[in-house]
C-alpha positions as CSV (number, residue, x, y, z in Angstrom):
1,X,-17.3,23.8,23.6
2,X,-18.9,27.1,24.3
3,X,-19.7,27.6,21.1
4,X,-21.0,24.1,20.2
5,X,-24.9,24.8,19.4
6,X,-27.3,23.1,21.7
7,X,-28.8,20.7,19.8
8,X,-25.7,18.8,20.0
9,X,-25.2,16.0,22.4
10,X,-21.7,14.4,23.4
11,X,-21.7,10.9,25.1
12,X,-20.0,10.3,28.1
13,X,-16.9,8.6,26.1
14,X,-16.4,11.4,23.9
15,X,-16.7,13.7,26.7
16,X,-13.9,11.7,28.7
17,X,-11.4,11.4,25.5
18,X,-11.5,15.4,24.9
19,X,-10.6,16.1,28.6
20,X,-8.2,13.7,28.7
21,X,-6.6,14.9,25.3
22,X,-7.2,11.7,24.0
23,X,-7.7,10.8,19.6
24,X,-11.4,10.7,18.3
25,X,-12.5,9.2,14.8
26,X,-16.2,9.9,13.8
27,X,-18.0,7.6,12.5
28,X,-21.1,8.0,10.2
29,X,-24.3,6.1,10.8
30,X,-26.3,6.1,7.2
31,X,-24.1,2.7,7.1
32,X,-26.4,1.5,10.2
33,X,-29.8,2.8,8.8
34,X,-29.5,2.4,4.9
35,X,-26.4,0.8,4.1
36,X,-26.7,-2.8,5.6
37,X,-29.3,-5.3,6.7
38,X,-30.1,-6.6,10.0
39,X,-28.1,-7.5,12.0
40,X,-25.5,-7.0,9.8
41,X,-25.5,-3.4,10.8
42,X,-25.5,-3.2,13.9
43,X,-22.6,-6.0,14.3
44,X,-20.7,-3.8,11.8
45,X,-20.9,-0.8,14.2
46,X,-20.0,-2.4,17.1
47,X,-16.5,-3.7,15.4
48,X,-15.8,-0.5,13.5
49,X,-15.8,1.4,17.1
50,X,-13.8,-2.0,18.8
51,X,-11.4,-1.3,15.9
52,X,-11.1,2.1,16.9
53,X,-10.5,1.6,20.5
54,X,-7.5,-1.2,19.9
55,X,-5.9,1.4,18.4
56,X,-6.2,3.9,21.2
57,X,-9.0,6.3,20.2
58,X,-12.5,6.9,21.5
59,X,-15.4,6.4,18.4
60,X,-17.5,8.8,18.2
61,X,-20.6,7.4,15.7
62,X,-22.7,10.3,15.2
63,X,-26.3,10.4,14.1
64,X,-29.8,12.0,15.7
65,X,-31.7,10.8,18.2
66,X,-34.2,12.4,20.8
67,X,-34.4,15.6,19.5
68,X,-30.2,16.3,19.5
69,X,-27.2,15.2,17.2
70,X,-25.6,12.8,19.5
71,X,-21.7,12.8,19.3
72,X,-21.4,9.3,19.9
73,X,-23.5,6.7,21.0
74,X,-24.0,4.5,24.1
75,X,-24.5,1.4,23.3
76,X,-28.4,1.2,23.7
77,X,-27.9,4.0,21.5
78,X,-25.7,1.8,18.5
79,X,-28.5,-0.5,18.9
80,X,-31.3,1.6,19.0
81,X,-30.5,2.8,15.9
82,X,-29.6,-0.2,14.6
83,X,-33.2,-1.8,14.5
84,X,-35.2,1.4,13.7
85,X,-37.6,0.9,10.8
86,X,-38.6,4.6,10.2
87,X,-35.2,6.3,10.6
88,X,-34.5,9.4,7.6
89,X,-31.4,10.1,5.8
90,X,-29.5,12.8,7.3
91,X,-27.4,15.2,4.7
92,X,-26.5,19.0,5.6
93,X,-30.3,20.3,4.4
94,X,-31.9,17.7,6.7
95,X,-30.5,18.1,10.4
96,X,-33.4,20.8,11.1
97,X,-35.9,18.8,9.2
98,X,-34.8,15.4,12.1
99,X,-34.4,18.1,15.1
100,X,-37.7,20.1,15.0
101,X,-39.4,16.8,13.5
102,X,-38.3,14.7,16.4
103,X,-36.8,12.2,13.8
104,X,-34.4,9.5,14.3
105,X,-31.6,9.7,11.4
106,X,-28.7,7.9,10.3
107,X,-25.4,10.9,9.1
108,X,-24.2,10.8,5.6
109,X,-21.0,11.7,4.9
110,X,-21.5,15.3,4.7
111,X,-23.9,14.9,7.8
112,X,-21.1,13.8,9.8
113,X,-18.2,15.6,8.7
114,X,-21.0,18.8,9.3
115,X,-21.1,17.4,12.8
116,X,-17.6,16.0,13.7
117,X,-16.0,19.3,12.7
118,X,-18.7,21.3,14.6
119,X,-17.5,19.0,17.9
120,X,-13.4,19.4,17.4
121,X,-13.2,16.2,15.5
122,X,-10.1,16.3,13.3
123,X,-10.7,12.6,11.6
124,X,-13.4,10.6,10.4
125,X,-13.7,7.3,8.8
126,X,-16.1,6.0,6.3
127,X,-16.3,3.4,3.7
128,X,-16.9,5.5,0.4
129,X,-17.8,8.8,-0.2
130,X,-20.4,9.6,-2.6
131,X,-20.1,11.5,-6.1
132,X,-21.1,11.7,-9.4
133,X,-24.1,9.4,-10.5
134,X,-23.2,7.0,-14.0
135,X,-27.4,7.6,-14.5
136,X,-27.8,10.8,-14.1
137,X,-25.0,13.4,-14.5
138,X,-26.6,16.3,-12.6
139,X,-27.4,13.9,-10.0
140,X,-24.4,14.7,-7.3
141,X,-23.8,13.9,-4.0
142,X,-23.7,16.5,-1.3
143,X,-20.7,14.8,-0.3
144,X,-18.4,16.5,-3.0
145,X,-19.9,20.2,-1.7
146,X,-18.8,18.9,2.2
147,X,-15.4,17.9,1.1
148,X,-15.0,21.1,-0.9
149,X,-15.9,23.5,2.2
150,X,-15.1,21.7,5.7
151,X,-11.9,21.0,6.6
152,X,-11.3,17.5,8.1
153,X,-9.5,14.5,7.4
154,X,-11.3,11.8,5.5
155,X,-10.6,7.8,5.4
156,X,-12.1,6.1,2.6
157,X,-11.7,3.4,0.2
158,X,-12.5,5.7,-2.0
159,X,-16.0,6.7,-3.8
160,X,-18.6,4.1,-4.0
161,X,-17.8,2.2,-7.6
162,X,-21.1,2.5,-8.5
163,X,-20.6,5.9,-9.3
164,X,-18.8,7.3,-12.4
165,X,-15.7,7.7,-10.8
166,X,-13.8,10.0,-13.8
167,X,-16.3,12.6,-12.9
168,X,-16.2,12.6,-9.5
169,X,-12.1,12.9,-9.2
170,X,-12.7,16.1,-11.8
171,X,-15.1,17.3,-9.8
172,X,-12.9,17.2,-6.6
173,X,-10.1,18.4,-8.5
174,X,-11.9,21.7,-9.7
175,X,-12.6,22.4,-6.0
176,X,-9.4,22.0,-4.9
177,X,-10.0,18.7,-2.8
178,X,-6.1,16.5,-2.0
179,X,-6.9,13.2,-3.0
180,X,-4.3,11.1,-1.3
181,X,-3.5,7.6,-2.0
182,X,-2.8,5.8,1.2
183,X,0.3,3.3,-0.5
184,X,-1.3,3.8,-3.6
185,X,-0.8,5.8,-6.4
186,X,-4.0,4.8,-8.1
187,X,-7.7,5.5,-6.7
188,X,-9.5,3.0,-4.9
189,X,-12.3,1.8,-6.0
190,X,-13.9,0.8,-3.1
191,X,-14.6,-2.8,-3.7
192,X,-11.4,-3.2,-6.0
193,X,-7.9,-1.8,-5.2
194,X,-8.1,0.5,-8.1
195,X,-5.6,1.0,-11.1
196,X,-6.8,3.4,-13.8
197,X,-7.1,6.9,-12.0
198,X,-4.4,8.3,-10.3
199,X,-4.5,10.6,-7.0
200,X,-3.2,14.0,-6.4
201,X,-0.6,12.7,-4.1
202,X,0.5,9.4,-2.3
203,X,1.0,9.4,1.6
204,X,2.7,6.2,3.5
205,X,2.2,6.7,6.6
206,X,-0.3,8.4,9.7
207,X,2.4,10.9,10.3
208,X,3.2,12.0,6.5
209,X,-1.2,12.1,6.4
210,X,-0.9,14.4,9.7
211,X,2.2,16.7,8.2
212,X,0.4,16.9,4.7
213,X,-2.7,18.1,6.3
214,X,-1.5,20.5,8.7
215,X,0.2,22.1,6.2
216,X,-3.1,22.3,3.5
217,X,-4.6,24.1,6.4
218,X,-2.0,26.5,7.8
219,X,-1.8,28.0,4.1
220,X,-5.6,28.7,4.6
221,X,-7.3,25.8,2.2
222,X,-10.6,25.5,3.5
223,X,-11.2,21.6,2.4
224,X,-11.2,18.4,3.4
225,X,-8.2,16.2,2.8
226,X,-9.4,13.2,1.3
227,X,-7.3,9.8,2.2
228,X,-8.1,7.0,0.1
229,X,-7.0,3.6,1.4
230,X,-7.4,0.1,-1.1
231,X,-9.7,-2.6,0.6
232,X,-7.6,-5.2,1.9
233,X,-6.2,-7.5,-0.9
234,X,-7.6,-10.9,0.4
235,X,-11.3,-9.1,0.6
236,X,-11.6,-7.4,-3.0
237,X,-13.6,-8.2,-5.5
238,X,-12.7,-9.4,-9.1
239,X,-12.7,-5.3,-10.9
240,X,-14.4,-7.2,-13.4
241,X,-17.2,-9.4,-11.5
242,X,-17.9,-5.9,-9.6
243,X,-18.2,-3.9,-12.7
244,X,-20.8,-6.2,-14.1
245,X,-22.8,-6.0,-11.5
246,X,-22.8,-2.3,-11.0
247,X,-23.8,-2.1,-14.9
248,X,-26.6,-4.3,-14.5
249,X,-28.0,-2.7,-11.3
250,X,-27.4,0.9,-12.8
251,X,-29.7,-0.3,-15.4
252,X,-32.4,-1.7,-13.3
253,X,-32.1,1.4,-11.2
254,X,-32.7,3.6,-14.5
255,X,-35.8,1.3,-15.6
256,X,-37.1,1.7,-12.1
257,X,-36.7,5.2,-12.6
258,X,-34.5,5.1,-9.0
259,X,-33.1,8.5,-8.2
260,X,-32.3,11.0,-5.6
261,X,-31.5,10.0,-1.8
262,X,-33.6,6.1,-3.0
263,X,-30.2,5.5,-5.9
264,X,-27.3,4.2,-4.0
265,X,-29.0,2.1,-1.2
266,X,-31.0,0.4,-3.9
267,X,-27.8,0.1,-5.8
268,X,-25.2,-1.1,-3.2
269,X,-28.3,-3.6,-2.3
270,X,-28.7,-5.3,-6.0
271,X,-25.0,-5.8,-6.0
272,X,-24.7,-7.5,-3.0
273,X,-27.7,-9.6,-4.7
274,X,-25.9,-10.3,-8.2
275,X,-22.4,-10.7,-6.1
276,X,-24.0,-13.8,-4.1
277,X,-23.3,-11.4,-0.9
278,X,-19.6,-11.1,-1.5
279,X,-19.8,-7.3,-1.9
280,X,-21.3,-6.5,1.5
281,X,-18.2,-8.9,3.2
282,X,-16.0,-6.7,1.1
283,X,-17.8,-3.3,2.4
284,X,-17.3,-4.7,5.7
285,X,-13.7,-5.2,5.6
286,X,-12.7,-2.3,4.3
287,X,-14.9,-0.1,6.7
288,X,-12.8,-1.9,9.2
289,X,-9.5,-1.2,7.3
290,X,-10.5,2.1,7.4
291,X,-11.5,2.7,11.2
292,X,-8.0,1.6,11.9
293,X,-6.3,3.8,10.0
294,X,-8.4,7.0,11.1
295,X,-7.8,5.6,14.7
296,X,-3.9,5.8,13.9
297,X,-4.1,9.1,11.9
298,X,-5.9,10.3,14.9
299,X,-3.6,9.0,17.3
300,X,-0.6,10.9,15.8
301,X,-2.4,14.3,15.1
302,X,-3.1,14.1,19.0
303,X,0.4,13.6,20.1
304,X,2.1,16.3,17.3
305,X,-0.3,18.6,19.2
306,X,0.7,17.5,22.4
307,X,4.6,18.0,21.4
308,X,3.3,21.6,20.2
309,X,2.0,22.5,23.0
310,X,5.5,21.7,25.3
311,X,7.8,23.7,22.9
């Protein structure tokens, strides 16, 4: 902790779990500021930490707030942030521009993966990551640079399937990025289960994720490992229904000339819209689906150590 930069806040809970040797799973919080509607949001991140805690481990949201990245939030804090109008976007090139601004700001994936690995945090669960935009090739999320560079264990469902996914999986593979399927041998899709592009490697169970992991790292890979879970069966979305919609918003979004950090919240919004709302229940679930899993993953990297450390 000595080493942790001041800025950086840890709550009370967070605080408690790393004395106590207990699991932690970040939590982003750009799902809470741009991702979903009031109250929507703030319901959502009050059962993805419940969801964490049934299965033994402390959530740690992240995001920034008075002038420090908080590792974990009270919850005044949750809801705070919950109903802010004016809160920013925070990627890796924007935590100075929130701290010396005073901002209030909601962690991307890269955000908080930047963070959680900066606090000790081994695991972190998300819904999608981001990636390669279908409008605009050059257009790539600083997600894929993150996973590329810090090494922590990622739950997903996936990339957002609003992306073009083909270019994103070549883009991880080129930087040396594990995508694992979690009982899958095919790629999520985030609102479908996937079945067109495989995965590097498929992993069954928290303690093969753990072993696989420990072992990417112990030979000096510097990346994340990227698990990708399938949404829950009964909560997906026809492939088809979804695919339409993402078409149809993509070209709105390139009529509207929508771009840079503006593209995926207006995108994930107008297929909610064209979907009659059954997208966001689906991004729901799955978010859940996934905090479980971290919450397990993290639960059994905490114990291996704890076995370590007695032989």
């Amino acid at each position: 902790m000595s080493d942790l930069p001041s800025s950086f806040s840890l709550s009370l809970e967070v605080l408690s779990a790393r004395r106590r040797g207990l699991p932690i799973v970040a939590l982003e919080s750009t799902v809470i500021t741009h991702g979903l509607p009031k109250p929507y949001n703030l319901t959502l991140a009050q059962d993805m930490e419940a969801a964490v805690r049934a299965e033994g481990a402390a959530p740690a949201t992240i995001a920034i707030l008075g002038g420090k990245v908080q590792i974990g939030l009270t919850p005044d804090q949750l809801e705070q942030l919950a109903n802010s109008s004016d809160a920013i976007k925070v990627s890796l090139r924007d935590f100075a521009t929130a701290l010396t601004g005073n901002k209030m700001g909601g962690t991307t994936v890269a955000g908080t993966m930047f963070a959680a690995e900066k606090a000790g945090i081994r695991v972190f669960a998300t819904g999608g990551i981001g990636g390669v935009h279908r409008e605009h090739s050059f257009d790539v999320s600083t997600d894929l640079q993150a996973l590329a560079s810090i090494p922590i264990i990622v739950v997903s469902a996936g990339a957002k399937s609003i992306l073009d996914l083909r270019a994103t999986l070549e883009y991880l593979e080129t930087m040396g990025v594990p995508v694992v399927g979690y009982g899958t041998d095919k790629f999520p899709e985030f609102f479908s289960p996937g079945k067109t592009y495989p995965v590097s490697v498929r992993l069954d169970t928290p303690e093969a994720v753990v072993a696989f992991a420990k072992t990417h790292w112990e030979l000096g890979m510097k990346s994340a490992v990227l698990v990708c879970q399938p949404i829950p069966a009964g909560s997906a979305l026809d492939a088809q229904v979804a695919r339409q919609a993402e078409e149809t918003a993509s070209r709105e979004a390139q009529e509207k000339n929508i771009r840079g950090q503006e593209l995926t919240p207006f995108l994930l919004k107008r297929v909610n819209e064209l979907t009659g709302g059954k997208s966001m229940r689906a991004n729901l679930d799955l978010l859940l689906n996934n905090a479980r899993l971290a919450a397990q993953i993290a639960r059994v990297w905490v114990s291996q150590e704890y076995r370590a450390r007695l032989t």
